[in-house]
PAZAPA-4460 file (N, C-alpha, C; in steps of 0.05 Angstrom, whole numbers, plus 32768, in hexadecimal, padded with zeros to 4 digits):
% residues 302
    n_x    n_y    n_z   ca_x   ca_y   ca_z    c_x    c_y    c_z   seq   type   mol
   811E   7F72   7E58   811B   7F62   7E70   8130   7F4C   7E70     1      X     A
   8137   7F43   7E86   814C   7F2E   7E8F   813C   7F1B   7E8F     2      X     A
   814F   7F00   7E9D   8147   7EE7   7E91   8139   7EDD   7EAA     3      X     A
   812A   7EF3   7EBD   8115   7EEA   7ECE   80F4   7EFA   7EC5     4      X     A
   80E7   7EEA   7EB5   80D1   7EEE   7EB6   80B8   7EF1   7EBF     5      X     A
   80C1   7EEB   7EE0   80A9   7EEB   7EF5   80B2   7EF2   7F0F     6      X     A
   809F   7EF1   7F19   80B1   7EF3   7F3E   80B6   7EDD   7F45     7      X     A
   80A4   7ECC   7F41   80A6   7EA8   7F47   80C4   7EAB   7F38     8      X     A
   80C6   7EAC   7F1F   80E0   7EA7   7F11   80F5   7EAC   7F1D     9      X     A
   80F5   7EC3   7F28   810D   7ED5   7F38   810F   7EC5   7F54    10      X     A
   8100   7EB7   7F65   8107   7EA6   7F7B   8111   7E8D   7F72    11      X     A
   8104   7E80   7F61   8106   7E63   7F61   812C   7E67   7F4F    12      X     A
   8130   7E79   7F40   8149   7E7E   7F34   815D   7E83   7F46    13      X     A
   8150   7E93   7F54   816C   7E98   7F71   816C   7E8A   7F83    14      X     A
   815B   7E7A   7F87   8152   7E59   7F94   816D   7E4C   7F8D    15      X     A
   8177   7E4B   7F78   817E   7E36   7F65   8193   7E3C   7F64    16      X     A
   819C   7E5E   7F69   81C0   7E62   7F6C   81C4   7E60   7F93    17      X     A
   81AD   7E56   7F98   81B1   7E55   7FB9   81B1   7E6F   7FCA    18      X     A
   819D   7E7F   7FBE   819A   7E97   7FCF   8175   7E93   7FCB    19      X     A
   816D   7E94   7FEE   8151   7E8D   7FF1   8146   7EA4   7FFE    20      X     A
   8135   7EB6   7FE4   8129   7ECB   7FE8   810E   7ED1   7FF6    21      X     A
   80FE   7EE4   8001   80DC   7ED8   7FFD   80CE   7EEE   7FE9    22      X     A
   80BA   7EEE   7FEA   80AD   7EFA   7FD8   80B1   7F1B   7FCF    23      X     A
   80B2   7F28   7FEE   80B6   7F43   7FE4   80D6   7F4E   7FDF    24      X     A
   80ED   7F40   7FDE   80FF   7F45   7FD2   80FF   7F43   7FB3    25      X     A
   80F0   7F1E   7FB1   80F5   7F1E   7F96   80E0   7F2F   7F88    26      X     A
   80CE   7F39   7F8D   80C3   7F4F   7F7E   80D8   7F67   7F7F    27      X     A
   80E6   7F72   7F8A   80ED   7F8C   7F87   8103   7F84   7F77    28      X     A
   8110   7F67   7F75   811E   7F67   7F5A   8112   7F65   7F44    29      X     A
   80FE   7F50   7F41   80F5   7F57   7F21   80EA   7F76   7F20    30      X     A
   80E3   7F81   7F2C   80DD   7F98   7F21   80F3   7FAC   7F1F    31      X     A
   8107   7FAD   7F25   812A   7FB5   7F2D   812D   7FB4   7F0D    32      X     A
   812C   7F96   7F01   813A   7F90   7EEE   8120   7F99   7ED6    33      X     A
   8105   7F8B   7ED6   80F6   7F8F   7EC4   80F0   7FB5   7EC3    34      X     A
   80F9   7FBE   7ED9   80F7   7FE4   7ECE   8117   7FF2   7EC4    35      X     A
   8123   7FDD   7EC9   8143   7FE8   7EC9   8151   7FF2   7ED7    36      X     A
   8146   7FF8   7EEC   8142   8005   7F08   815D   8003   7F1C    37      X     A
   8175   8010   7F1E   8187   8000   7F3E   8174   7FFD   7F54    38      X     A
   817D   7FE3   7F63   8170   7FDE   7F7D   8183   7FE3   7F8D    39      X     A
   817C   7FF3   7F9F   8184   7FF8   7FB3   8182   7FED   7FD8    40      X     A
   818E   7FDB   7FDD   8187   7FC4   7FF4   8192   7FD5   800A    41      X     A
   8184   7FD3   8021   8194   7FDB   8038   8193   7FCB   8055    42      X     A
   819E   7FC4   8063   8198   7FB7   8077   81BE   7FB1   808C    43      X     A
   81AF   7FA0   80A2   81C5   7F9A   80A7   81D9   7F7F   80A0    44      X     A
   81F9   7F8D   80A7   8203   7F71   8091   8203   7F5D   809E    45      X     A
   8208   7F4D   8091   81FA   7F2C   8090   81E4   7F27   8083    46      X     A
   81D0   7F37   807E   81B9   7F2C   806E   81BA   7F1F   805E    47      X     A
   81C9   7F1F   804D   81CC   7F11   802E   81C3   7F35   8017    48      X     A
   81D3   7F45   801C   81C4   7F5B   8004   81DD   7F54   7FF2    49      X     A
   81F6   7F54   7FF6   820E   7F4F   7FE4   820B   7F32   7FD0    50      X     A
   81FA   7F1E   7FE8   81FC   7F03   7FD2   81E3   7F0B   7FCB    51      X     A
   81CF   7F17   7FC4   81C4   7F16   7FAD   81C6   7F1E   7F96    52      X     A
   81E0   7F2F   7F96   81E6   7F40   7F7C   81F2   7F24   7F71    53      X     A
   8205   7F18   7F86   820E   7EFD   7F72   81FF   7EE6   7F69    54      X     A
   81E6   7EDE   7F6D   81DD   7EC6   7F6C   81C9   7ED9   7F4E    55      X     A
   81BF   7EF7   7F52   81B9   7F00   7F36   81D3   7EF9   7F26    56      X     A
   81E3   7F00   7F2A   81F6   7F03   7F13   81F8   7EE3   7F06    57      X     A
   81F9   7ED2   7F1E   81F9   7EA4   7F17   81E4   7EA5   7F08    58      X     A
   81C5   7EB2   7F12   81B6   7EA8   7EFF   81AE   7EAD   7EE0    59      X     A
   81B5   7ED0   7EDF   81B9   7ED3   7EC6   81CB   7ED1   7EB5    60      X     A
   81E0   7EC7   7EBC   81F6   7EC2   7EB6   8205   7ED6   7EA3    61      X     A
   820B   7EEF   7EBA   8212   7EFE   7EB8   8229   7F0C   7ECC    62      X     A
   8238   7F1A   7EC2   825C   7F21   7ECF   824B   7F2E   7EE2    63      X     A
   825D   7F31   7EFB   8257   7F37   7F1B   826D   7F4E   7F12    64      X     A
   825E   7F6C   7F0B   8277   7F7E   7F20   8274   7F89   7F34    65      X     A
   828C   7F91   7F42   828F   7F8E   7F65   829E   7FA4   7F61    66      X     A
   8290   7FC3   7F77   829F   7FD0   7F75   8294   7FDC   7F9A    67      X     A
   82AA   7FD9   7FAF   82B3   7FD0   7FC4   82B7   7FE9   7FD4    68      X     A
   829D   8001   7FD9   82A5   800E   7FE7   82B3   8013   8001    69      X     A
   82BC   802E   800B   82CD   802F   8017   82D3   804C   801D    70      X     A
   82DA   8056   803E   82D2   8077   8034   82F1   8082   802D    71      X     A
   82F1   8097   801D   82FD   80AA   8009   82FF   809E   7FF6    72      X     A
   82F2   8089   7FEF   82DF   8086   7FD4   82E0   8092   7FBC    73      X     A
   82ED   809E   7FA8   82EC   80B3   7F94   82DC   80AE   7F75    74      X     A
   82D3   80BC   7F68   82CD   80BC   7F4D   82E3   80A7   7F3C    75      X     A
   82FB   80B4   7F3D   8314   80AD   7F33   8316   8087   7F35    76      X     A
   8314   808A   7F45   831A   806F   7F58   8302   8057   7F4D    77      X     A
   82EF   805F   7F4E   82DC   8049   7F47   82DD   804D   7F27    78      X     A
   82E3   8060   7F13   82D8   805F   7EFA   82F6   8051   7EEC    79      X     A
   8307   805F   7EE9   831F   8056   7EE2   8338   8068   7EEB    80      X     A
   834D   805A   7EEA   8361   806F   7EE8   8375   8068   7ED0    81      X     A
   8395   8074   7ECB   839E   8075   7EB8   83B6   8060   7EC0    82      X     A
   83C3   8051   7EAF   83DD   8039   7EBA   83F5   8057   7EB2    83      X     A
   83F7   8061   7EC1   8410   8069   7EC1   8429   8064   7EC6    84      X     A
   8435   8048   7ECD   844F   803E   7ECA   8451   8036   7EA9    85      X     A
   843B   8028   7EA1   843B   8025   7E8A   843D   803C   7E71    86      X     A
   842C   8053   7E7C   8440   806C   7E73   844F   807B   7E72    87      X     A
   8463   807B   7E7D   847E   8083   7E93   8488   8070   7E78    88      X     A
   848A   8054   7E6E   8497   8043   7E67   8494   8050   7E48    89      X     A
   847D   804C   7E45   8473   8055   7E23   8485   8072   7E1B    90      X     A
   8482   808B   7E2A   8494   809E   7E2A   84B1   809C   7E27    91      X     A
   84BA   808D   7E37   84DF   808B   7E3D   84E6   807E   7E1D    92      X     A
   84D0   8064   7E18   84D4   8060   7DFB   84D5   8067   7DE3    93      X     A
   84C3   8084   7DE1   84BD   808F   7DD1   84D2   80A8   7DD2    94      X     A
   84DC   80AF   7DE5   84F0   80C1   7DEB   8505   80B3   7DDC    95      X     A
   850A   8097   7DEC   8524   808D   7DDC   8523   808B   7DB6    96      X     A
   850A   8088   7DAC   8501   8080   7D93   8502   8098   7D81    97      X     A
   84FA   80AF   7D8F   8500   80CF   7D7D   84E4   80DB   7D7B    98      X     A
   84EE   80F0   7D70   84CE   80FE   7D65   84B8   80F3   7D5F    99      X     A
   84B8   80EA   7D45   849C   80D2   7D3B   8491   80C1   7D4E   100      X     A
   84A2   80B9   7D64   8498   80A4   7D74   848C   80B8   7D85   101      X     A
   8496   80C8   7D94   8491   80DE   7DA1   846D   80E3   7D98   102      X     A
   8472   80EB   7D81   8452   8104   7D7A   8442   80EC   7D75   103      X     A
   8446   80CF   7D73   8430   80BE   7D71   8428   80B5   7D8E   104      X     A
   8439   80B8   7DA0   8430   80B1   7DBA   8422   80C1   7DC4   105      X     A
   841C   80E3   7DBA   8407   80F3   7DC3   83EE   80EE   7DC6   106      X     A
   83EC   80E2   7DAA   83D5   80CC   7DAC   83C4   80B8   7DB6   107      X     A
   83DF   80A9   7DBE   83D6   8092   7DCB   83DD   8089   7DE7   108      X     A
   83E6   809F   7DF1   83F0   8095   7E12   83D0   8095   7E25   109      X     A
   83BE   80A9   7E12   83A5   80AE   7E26   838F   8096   7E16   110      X     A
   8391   807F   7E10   838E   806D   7DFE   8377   805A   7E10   111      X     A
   836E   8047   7DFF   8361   802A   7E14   8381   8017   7E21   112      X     A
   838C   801B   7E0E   83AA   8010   7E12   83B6   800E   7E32   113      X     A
   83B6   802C   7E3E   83BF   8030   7E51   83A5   803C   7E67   114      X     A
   8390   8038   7E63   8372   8037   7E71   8373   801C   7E86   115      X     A
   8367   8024   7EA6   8370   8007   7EB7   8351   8017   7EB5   116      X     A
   8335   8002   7EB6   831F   8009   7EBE   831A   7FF3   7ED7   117      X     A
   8305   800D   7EE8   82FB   7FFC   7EFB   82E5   7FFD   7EF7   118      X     A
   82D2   7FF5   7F0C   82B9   7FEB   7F0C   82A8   7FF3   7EFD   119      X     A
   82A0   8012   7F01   8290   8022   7EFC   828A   8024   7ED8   120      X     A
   82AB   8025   7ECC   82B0   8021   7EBA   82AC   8010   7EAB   121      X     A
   82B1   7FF5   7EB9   82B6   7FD9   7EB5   8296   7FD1   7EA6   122      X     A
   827E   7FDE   7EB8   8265   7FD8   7EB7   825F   7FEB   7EA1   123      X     A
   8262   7FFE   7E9A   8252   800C   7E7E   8263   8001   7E64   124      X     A
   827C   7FEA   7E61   827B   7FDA   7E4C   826D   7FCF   7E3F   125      X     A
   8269   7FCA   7E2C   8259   7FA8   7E1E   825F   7F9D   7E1F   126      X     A
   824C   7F83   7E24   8257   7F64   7E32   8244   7F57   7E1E   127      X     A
   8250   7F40   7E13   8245   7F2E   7E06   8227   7F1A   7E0E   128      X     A
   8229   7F14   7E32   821F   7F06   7E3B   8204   7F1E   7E49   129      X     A
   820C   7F31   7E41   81EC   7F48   7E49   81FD   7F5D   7E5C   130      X     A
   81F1   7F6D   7E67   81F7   7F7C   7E78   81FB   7F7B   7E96   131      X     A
   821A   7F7D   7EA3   8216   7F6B   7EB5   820E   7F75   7EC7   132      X     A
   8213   7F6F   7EDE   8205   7F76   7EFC   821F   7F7D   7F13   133      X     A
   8218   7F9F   7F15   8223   7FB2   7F1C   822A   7FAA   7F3A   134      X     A
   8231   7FAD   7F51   822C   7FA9   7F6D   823C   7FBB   7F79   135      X     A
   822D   7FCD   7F83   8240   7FE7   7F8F   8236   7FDB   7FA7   136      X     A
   824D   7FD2   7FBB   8248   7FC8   7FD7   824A   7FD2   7FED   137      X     A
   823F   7FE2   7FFF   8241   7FEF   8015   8247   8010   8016   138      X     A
   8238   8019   8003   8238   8033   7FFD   8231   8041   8010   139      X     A
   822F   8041   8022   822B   8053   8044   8252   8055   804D   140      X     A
   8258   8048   8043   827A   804C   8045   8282   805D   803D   141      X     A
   827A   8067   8023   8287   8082   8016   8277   809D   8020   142      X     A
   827F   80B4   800D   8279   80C2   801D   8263   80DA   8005   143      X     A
   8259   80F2   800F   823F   80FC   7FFB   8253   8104   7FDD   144      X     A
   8265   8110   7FD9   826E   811C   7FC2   8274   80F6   7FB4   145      X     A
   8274   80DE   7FBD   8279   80CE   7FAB   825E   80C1   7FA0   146      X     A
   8249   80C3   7FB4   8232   80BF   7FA9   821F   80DB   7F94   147      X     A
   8226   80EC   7F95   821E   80FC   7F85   8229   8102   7F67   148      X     A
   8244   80EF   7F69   824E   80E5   7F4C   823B   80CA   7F46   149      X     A
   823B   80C1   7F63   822F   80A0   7F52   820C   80A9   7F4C   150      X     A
   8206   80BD   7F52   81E4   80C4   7F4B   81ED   80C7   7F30   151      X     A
   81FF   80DC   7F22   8201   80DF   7F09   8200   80CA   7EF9   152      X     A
   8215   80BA   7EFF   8223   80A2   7EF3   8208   808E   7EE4   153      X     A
   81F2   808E   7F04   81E2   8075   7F04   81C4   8081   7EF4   154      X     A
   81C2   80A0   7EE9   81AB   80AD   7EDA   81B8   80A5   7EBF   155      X     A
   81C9   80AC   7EBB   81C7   80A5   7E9C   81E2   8091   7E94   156      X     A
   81E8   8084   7EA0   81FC   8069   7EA6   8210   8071   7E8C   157      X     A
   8223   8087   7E95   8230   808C   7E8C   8246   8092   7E9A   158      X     A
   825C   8093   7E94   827B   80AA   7E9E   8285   80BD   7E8C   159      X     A
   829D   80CE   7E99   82A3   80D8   7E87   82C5   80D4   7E95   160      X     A
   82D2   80D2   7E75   82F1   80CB   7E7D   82FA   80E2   7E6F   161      X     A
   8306   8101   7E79   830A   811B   7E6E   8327   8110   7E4B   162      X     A
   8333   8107   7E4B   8343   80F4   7E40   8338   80EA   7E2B   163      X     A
   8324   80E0   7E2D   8312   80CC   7E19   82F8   80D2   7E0B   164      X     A
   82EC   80DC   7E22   82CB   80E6   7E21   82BF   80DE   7E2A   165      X     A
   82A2   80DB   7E23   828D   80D3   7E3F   8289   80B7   7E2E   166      X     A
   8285   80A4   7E3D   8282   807F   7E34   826A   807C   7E43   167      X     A
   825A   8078   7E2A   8241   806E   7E3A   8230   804C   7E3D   168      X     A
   8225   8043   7E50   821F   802C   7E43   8210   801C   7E36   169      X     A
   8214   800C   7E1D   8201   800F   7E0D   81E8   7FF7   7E1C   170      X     A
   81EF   7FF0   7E2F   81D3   7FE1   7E3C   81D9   7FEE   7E53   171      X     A
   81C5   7FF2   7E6B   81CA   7FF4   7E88   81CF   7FD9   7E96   172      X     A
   81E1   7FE5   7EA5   81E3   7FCA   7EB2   81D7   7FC8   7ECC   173      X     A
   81D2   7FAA   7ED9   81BC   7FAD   7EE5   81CC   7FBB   7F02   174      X     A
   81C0   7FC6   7F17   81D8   7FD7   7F28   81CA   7FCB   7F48   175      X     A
   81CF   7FC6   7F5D   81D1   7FC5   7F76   81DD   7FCF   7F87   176      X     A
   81D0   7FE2   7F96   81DB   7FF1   7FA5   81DE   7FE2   7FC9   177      X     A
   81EC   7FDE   7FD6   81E0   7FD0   7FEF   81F2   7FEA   8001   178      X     A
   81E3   7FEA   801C   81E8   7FF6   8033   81E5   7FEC   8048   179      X     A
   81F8   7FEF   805F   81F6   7FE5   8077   81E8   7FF9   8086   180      X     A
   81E2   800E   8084   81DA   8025   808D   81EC   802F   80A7   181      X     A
   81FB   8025   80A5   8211   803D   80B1   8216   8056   80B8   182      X     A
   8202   806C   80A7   81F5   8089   809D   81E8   8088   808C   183      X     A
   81D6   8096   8086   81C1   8095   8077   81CD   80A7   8055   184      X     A
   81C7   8091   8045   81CC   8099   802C   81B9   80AC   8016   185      X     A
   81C6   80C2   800A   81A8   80D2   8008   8197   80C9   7FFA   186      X     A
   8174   80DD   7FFE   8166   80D5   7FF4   816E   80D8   7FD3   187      X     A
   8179   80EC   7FC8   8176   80EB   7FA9   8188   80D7   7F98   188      X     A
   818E   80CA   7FAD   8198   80AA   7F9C   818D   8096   7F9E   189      X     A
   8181   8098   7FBD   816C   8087   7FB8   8157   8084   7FAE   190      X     A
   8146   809B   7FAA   8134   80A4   7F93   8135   809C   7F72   191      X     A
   8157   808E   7F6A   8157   8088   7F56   8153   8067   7F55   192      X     A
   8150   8058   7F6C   814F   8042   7F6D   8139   802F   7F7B   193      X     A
   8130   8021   7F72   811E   800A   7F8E   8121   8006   7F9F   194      X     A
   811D   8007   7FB9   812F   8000   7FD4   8120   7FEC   7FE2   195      X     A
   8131   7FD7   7FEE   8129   7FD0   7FF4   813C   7FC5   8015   196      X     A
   8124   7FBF   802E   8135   7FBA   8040   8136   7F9C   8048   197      X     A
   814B   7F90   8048   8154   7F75   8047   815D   7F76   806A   198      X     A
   8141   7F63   8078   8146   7F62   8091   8147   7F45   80A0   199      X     A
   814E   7F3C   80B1   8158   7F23   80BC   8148   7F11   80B3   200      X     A
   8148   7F03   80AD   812D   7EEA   809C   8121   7EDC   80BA   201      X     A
   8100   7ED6   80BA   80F3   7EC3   80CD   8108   7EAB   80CF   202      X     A
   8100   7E9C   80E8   810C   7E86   80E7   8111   7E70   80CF   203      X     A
   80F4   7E65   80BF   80EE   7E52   80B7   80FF   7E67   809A   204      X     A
   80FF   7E73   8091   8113   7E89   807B   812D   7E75   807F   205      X     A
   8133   7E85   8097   8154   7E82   8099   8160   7E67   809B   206      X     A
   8149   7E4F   80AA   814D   7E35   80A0   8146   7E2F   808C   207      X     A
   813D   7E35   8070   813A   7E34   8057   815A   7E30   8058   208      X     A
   815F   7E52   8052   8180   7E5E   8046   818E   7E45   805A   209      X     A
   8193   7E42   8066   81A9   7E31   806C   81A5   7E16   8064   210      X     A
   8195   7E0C   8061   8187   7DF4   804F   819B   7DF4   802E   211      X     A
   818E   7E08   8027   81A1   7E0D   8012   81BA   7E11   8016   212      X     A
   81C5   7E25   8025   81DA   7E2F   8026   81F5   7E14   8035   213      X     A
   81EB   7E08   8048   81F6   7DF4   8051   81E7   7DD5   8053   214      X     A
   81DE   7DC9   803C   81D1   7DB1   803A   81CF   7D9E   804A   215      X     A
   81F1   7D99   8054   81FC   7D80   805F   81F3   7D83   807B   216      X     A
   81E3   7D9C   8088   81EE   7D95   80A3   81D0   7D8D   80AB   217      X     A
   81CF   7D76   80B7   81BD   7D67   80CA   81A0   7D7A   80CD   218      X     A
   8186   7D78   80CB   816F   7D82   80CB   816F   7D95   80F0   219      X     A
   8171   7D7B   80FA   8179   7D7F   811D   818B   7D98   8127   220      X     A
   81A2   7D96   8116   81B5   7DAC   8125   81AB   7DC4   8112   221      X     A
   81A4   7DC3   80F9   81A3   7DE3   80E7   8187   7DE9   80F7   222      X     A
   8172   7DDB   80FF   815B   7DEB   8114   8164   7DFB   8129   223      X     A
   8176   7DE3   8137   818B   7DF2   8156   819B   7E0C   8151   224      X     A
   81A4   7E0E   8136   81BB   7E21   8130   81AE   7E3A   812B   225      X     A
   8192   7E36   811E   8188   7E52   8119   817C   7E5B   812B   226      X     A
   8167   7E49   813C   8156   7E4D   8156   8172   7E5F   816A   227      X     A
   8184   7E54   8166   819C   7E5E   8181   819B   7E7D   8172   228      X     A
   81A6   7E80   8158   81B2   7E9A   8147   8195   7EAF   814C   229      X     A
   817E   7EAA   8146   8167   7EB4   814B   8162   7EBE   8164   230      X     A
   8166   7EA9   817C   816A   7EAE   8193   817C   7ECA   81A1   231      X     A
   8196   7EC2   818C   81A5   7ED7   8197   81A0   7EF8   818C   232      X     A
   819A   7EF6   817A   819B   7F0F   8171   817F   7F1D   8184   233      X     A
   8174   7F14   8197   8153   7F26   81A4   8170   7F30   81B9   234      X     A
   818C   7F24   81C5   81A0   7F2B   81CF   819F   7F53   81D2   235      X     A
   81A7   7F5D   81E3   81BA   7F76   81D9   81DA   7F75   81DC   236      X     A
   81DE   7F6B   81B3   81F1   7F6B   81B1   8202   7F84   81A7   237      X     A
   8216   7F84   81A3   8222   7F9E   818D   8221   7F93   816E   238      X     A
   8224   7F7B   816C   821E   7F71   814E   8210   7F5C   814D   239      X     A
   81EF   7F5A   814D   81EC   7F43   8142   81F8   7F2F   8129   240      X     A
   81F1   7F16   8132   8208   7F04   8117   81EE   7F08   8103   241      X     A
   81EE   7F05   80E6   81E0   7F03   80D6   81DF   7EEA   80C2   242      X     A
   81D2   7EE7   80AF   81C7   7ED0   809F   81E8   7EC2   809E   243      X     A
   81FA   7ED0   8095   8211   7ED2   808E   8223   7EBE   80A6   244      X     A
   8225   7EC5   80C1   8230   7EBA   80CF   8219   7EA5   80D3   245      X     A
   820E   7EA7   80D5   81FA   7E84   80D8   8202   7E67   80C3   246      X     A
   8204   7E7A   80AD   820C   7E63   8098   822A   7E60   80A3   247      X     A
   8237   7E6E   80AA   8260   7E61   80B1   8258   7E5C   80C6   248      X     A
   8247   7E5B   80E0   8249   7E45   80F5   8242   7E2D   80F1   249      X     A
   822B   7E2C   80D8   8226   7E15   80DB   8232   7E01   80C8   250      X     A
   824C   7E09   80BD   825F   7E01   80AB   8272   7DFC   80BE   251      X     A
   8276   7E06   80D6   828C   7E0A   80E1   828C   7DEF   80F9   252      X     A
   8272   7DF0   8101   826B   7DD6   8115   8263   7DC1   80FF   253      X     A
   825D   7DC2   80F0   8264   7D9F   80D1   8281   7D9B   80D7   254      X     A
   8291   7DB4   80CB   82AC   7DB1   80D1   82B2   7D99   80E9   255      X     A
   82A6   7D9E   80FE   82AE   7D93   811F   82A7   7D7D   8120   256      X     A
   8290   7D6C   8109   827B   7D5B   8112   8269   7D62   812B   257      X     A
   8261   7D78   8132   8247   7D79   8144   822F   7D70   813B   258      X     A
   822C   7D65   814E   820A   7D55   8148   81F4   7D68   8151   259      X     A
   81F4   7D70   816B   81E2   7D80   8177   81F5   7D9A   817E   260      X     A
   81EB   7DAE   818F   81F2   7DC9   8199   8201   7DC7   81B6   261      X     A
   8209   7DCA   81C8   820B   7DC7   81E2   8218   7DE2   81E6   262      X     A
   821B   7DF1   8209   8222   7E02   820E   8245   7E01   8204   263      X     A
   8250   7DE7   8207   826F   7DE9   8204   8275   7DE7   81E2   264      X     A
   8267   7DE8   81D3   826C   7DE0   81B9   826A   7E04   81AD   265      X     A
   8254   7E18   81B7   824F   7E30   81B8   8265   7E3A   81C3   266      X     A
   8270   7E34   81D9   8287   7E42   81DD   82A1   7E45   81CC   267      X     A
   82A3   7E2D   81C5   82B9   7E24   81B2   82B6   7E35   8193   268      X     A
   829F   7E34   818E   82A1   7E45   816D   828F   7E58   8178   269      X     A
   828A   7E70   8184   827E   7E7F   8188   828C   7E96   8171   270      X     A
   82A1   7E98   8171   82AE   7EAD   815C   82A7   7EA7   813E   271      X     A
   829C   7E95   8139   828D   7E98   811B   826F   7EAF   811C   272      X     A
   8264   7EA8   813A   824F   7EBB   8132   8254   7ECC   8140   273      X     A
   8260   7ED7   8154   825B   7EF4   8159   827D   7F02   8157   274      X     A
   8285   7F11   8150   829B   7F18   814C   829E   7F36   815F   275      X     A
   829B   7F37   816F   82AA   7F47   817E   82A3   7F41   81A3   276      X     A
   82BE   7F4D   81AA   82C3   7F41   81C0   82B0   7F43   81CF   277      X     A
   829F   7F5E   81D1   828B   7F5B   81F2   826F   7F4B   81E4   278      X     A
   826E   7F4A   81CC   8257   7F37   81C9   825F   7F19   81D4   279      X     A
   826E   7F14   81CF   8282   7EF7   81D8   827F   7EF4   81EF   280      X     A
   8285   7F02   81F9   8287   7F03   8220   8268   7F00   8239   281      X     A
   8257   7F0B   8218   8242   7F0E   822D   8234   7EEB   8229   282      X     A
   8246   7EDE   8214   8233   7EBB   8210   824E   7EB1   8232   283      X     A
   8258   7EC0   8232   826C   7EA6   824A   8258   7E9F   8261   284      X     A
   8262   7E8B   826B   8257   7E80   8283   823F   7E72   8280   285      X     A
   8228   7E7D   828E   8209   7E6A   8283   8200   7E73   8271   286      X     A
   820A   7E8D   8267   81F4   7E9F   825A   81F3   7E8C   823B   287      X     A
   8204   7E7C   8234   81FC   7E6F   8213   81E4   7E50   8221   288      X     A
   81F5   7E41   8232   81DB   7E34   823E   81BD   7E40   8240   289      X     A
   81BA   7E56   824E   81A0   7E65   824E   8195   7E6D   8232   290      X     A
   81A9   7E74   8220   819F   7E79   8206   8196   7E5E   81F7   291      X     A
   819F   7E4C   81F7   81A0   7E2C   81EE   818C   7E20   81F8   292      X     A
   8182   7E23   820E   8164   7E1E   8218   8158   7E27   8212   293      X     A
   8156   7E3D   8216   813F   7E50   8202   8140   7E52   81E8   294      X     A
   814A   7E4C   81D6   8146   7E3E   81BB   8144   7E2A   81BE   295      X     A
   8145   7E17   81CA   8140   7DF5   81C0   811D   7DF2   81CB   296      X     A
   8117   7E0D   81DD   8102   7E08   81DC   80F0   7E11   81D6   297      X     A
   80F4   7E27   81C3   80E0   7E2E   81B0   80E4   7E1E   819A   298      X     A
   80F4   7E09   8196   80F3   7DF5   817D   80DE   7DDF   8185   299      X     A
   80D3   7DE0   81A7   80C9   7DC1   81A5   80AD   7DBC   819C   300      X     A
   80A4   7DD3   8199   8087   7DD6   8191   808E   7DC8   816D   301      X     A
   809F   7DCE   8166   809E   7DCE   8145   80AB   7DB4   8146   302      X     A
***
């Protein structure tokens, strides 16, 4: 077991690297970690599923690896590949050096020497500080033949480098899987993991996280900022903004010195929270006023 011994443990700890969970996430991590288990998060982005792999990794104080899907994605590509300028160089030397040099480089060109590892790799090492914490990010990016390597990979947390042999690792490391759901990722990978779905936090949540996440800004405007962001998303937009853009607006109007909200202050930084153009178009005119009313006045009861 890791260095969270409770579920209480596991909030008040990620409390503390400034990621504000509630109850049924942090259970599906202690039990993630106390079964050994990858968790598998899915939701839409902005939630916070990427910063919790980091605020685990702050609290146990343990190495964050980041391996950054993307589609054509390969085996090759995430485990390691070979430095071949550096062997191009080793050769021409050994050519120039003669025979002996020659038949000892047979040896050693397929070496740790000339080994570039990536992630996948990176994580079935031993680490002094424990086993770290894996974060395969947005795995709906790639495509079925790369997840059906990563099912292998993630049953018996091993690779195999044809060159070397199969490297296995001597702890598991802890693994996070997150999805935007983009397409549905199959069941027999998910079957090897906890899932869990990480969905827009209640209000009084999401003014927690920004509490944390942005301290400095005024009690007054972080109510207005979320009530508005909450507001918008009941919208039909093409992207709601998520936890994510709430925290950089409300960094972004500190930036400005805003005290309160107003329709012209929304106009002005509207591109921190919604990023594409016809969501943009549809706040012009009254429509952010009308939105701004109607959050300020579901705040007056509270």
């Amino acid at each position: 077991m890791t260095g969270f011994d409770s579920i209480d443990a596991v909030q008040s700890q990620l409390e503390g690297e400034g990621y504000v969970c509630g109850r049924d996430l942090a259970t599906v991590v202690f039990l993630s970690l106390k079964l050994g288990r990858p968790l598998f998060l899915e939701g839409e982005a902005g939630v916070g599923k990427t910063e919790i792999a980091k605020a685990i990794s702050a609290a146990l104080g343990r190495r964050l690896i980041r391996l950054q899907c993307y589609e054509g994605l390969d085996a090759s590509s995430a485990v390691y590949e070979w430095n071949f300028p550096a062997q191009m160089v080793a050769i021409r030397t050994a050519e120039a050096a003669g025979d002996a040099s020659r038949s000892a480089l047979q040896t050693e060109l397929f070496s740790d020497e000339y080994l570039i590892e990536r992630p996948l790799l990176q994580a079935m090492r031993p680490d002094p500080a424990g086993a770290p914490v894996l974060l395969i990010d947005e795995l709906d990016r790639t495509d079925e033949p790369f997840e059906a390597f990563l099912l292998e990979a993630l049953s018996d947390f091993q690779v195999t480098i044809p060159e070397l042999g199969t490297i296995k690792a001597p702890e598991p490391p802890i693994v996070i899987l997150t999805s935007n759901r983009t397409r549905e990722v199959h069941d027999a990978l998910k079957r090897r993991c906890l899932y869990h779905w990480v969905d827009y936090p209640g209000f009084e949540r999401e003014l927690e996280i920004l509490h944390a996440r942005a301290p400095e800004a005024a009690e007054t405007l972080s109510r207005e900022v979320v009530a508005f962001v909450q507001r918008l998303r009941t919208e039909d937009l093409f992207k709601n903004p998520g936890v994510a853009e709430t925290i950089d607006w409300a960094k972004c109007l500190l930036a400005l010195d805003v005290i309160n909200l107003s329709p012209e202050v929304i106009a002005d930084t509207v591109g921190a929270i919604l990023k594409y153009q016809d969501d943009i178009q549809k706040l012009q005119g009254s429509e952010a006023k009308r939105l701004l009313e109607e959050a300020q006045a579901a705040l007056e009861p509270a």
